[in-house]
C-alpha positions as CSV (number, residue, x, y, z in Angstrom):
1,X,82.7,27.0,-41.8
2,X,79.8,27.7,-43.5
3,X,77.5,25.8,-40.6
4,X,79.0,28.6,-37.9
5,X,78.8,31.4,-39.9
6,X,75.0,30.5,-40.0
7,X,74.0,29.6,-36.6
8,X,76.4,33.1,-36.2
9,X,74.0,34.9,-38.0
10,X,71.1,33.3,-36.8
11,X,72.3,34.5,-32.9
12,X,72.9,37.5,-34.0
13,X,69.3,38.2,-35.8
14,X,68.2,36.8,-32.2
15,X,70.0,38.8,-30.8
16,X,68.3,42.0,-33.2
17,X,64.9,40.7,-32.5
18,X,65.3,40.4,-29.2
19,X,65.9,43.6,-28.2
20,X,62.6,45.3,-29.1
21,X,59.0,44.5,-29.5
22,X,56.8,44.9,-32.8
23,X,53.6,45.4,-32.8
24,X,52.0,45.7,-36.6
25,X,48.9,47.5,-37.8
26,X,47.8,48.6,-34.3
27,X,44.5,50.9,-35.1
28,X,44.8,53.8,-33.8
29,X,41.1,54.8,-35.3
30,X,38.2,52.9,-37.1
31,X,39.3,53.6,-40.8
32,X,41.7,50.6,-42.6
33,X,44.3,53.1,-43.3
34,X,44.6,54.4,-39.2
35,X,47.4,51.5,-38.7
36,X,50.8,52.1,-37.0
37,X,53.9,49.9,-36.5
38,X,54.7,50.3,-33.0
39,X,58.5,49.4,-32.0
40,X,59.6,49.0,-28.5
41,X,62.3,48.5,-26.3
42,X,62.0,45.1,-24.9
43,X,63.8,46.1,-21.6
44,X,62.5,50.0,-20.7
45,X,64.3,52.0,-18.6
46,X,61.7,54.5,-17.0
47,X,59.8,56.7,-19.8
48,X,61.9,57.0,-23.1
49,X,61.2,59.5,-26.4
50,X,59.2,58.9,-29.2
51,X,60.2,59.1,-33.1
52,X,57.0,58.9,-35.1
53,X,57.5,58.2,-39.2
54,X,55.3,59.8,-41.7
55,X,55.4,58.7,-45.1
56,X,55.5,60.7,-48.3
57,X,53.3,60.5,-51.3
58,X,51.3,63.6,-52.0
59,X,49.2,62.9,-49.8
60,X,47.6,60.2,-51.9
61,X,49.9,57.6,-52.3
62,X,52.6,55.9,-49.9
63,X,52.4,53.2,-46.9
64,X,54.4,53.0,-43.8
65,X,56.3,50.4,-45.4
66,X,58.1,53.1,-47.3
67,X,59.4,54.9,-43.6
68,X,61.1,51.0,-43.1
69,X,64.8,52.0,-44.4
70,X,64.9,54.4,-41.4
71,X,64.0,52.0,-38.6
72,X,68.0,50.3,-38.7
73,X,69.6,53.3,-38.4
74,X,67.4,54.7,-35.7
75,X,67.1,52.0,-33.6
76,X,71.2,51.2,-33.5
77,X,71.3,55.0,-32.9
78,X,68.7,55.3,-30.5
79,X,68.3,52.1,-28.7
80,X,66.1,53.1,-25.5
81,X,63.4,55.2,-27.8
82,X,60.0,53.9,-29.1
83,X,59.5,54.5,-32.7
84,X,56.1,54.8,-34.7
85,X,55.6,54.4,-38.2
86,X,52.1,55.7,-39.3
87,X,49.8,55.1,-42.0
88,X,46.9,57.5,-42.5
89,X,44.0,58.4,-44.8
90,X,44.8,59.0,-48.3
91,X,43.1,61.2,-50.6
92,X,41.7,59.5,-53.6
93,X,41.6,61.9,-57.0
94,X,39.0,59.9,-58.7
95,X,36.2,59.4,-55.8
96,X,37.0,62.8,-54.2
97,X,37.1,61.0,-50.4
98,X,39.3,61.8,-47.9
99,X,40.1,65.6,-49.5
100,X,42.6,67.7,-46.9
101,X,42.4,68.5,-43.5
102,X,41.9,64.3,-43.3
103,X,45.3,63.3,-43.6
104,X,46.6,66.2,-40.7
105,X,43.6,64.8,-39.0
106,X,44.8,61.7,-38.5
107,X,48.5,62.3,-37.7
108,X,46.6,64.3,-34.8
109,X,44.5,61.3,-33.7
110,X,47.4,59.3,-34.1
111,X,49.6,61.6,-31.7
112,X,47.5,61.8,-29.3
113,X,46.5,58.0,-29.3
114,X,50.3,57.7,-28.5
115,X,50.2,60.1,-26.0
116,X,47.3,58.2,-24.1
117,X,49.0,55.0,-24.3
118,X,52.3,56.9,-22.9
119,X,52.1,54.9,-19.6
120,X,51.7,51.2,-21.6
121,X,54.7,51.9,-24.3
122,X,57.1,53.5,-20.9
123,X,57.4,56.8,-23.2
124,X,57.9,60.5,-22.3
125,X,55.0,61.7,-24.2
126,X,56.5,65.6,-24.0
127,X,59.8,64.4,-25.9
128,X,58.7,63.4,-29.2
129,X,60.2,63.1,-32.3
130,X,58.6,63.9,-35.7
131,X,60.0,62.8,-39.2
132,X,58.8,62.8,-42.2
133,X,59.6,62.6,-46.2
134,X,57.8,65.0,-49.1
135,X,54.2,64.7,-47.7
136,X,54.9,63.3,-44.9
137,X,57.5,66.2,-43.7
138,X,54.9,68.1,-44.3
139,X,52.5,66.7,-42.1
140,X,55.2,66.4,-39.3
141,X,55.5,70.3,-39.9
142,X,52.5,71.7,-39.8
143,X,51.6,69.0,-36.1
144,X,54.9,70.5,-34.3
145,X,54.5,74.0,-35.7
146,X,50.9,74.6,-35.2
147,X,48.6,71.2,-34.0
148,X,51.3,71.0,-30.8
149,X,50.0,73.6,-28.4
150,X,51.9,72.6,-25.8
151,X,55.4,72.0,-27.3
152,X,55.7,68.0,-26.8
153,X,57.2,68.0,-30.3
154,X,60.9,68.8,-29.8
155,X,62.2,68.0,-32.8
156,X,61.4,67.8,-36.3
157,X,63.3,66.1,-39.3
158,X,61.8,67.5,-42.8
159,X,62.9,65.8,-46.2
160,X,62.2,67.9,-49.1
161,X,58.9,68.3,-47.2
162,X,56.3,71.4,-48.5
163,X,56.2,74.3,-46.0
164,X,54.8,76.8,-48.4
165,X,51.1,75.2,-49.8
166,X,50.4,78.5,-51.6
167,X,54.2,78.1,-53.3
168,X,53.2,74.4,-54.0
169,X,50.0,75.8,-55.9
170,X,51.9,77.7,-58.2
171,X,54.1,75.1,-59.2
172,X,51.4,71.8,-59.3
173,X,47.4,73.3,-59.7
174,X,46.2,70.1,-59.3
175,X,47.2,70.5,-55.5
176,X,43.2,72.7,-55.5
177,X,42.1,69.1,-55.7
178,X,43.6,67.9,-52.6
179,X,42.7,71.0,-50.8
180,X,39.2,72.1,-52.1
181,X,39.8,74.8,-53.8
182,X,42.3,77.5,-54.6
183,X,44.5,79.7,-52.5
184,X,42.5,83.0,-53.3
185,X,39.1,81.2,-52.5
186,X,40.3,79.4,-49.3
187,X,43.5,81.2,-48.3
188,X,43.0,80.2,-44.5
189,X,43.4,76.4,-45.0
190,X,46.1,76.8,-46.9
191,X,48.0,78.9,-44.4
192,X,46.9,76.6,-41.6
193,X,48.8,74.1,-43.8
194,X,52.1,75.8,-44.3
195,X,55.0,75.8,-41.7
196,X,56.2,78.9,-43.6
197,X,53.7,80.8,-42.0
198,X,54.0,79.5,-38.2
199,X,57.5,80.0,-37.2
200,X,57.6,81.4,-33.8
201,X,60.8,81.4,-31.2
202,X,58.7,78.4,-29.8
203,X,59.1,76.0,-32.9
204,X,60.8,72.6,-32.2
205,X,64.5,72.0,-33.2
206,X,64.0,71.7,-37.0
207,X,66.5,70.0,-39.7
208,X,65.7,70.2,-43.1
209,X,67.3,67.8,-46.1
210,X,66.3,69.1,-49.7
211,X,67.8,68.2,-53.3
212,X,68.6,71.5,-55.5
213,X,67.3,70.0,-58.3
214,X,63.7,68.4,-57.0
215,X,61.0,68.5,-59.8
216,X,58.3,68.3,-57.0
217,X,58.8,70.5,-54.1
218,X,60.3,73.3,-54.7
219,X,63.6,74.1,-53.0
220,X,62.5,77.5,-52.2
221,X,59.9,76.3,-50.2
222,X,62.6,74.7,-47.4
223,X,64.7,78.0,-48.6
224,X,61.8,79.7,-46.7
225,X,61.8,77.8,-44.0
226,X,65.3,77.9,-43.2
227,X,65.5,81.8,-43.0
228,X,62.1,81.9,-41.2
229,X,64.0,79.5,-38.4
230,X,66.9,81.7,-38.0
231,X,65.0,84.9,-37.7
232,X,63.2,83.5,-35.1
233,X,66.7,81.5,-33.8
234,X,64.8,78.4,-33.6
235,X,67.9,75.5,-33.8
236,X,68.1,74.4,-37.0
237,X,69.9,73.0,-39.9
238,X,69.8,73.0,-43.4
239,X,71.5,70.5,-45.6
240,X,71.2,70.5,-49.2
241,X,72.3,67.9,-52.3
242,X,73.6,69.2,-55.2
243,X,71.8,68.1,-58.0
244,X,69.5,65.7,-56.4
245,X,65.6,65.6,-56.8
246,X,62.9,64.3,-54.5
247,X,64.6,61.9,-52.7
248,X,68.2,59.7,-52.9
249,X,70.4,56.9,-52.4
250,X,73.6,55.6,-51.4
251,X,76.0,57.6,-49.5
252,X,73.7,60.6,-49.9
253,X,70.9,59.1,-48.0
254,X,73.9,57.6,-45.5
255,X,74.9,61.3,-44.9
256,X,71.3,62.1,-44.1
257,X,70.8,59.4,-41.6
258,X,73.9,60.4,-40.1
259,X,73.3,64.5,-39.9
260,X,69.6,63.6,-38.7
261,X,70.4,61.5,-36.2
262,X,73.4,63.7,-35.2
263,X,71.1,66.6,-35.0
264,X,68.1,64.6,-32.9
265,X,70.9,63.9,-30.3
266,X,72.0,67.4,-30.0
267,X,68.6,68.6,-29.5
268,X,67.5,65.5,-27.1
269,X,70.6,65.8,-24.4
């Protein structure tokens, strides 16, 4: 018994592996940290949509490797869609490199290194897919709501992601490191890196996920962001955890897997 339920198991993860192909640390610049995981349909059927996964960490920290829990559910929801899970620069605190605009910089080189290899991955390059946690949400906000001049990015999924950077000031100073200065001396970069102030009728389809009790981001920051959206009647949702901080497990994250992907079909048909 125990023979079959292996070689079952081993068919099965055939089976799994068979139906896409993965394609680790393809450079999508010349820096290390410009990797992607590229995940593809083995059998395409004409030009699919993209998902593209940004990973958290203030914008310092993090690896694509932390974006992995969300490639299961997606691909079993979304079978016929390419999926990219980015790295990019990080800032370092101690040497001073890679200070902001660099990370948004790269999510834009990424992008558009997707988009010009649109005919080789069989994908719809105006049907893309942006989602992101903490930093990473943040990224994905600020590329559909003002680095996407022509509206490819229909959708974006934003985890307990910063839309205000001016809010996100006030509540962590260090953040003048990041971004070279402080809001009063440079008020134009951090505009150009808050969602907040970029909601138009034209915004992609946005859901939002954020715990009422996160230490990091403040939840009035995605409070924000959820009027702006309905004043402007962008489609949106706006799901909140009671209690929860940056981030969660079990059925929580379950329920967000479920809404998101819910909410990407709805906005996809």
């Amino acid at each position: 018994m125990k023979k079959i339920i292996s070689i079952l198991s081993l068919m099965i993860g055939w089976q799994m592996a068979s139906a896409q192909t993965v394609n680790k640390d393809v450079a999508y610049g010349d820096d290390a940290q410009q990797k992607m995981d590229v995940y593809l349909p083995k059998e395409s059927k004409g030009k699919m949509p993209a998902i593209i996964l940004i990973h958290g960490g203030s914008w310092v920290a993090g690896d694509k490797i932390n974006m992995a829990h969300w490639l299961k559910p997606l691909q079993k929801a979304f079978p016929d869609y390419a999926i990219f899970n980015l790295n990019y620069r990080l800032a370092n605190r101690q040497t001073l490199s890679n200070p902001w605009p660099a990370q948004i910089d790269d999510v834009d080189k990424a992008v558009a290194f997707i988009k010009d290899k649109a005919k080789d991955y069989h994908i719809d390059k105006k049907q893309l897919i942006l989602l992101g946690e903490s930093a990473g949400a943040q990224l994905a906000l600020v590329e559909g709501f003002i680095h996407d001049p022509k509206h490819e990015v229909k959708v974006v999924v934003d985890l307990f992601g910063p839309a205000d950077m001016v809010d996100l000031y006030r509540a962590h100073h260090e953040l003048a490191g990041l971004m070279n200065g402080v809001p009063t001396a440079i008020p134009n970069v951090y505009a150009d890196a808050s969602a907040v102030d970029h909601v138009s009728k034209k915004s992609p389809a946005t859901i939002i996920f954020h715990g009422t009790a996160d230490p990091i981001v403040p939840i009035r920051e995605s409070d924000s962001l959820n009027v702006k959206l309905k004043q402007a009647n962008v489609p949106s949702s706006y799901v909140t955890y009671p209690g929860k901080g940056h981030g969660w497990r079990g059925n929580d994250i379950l329920d967000t897997y479920a809404k998101a992907i819910a909410f990407i079909k709805e906005q996809m048909k």
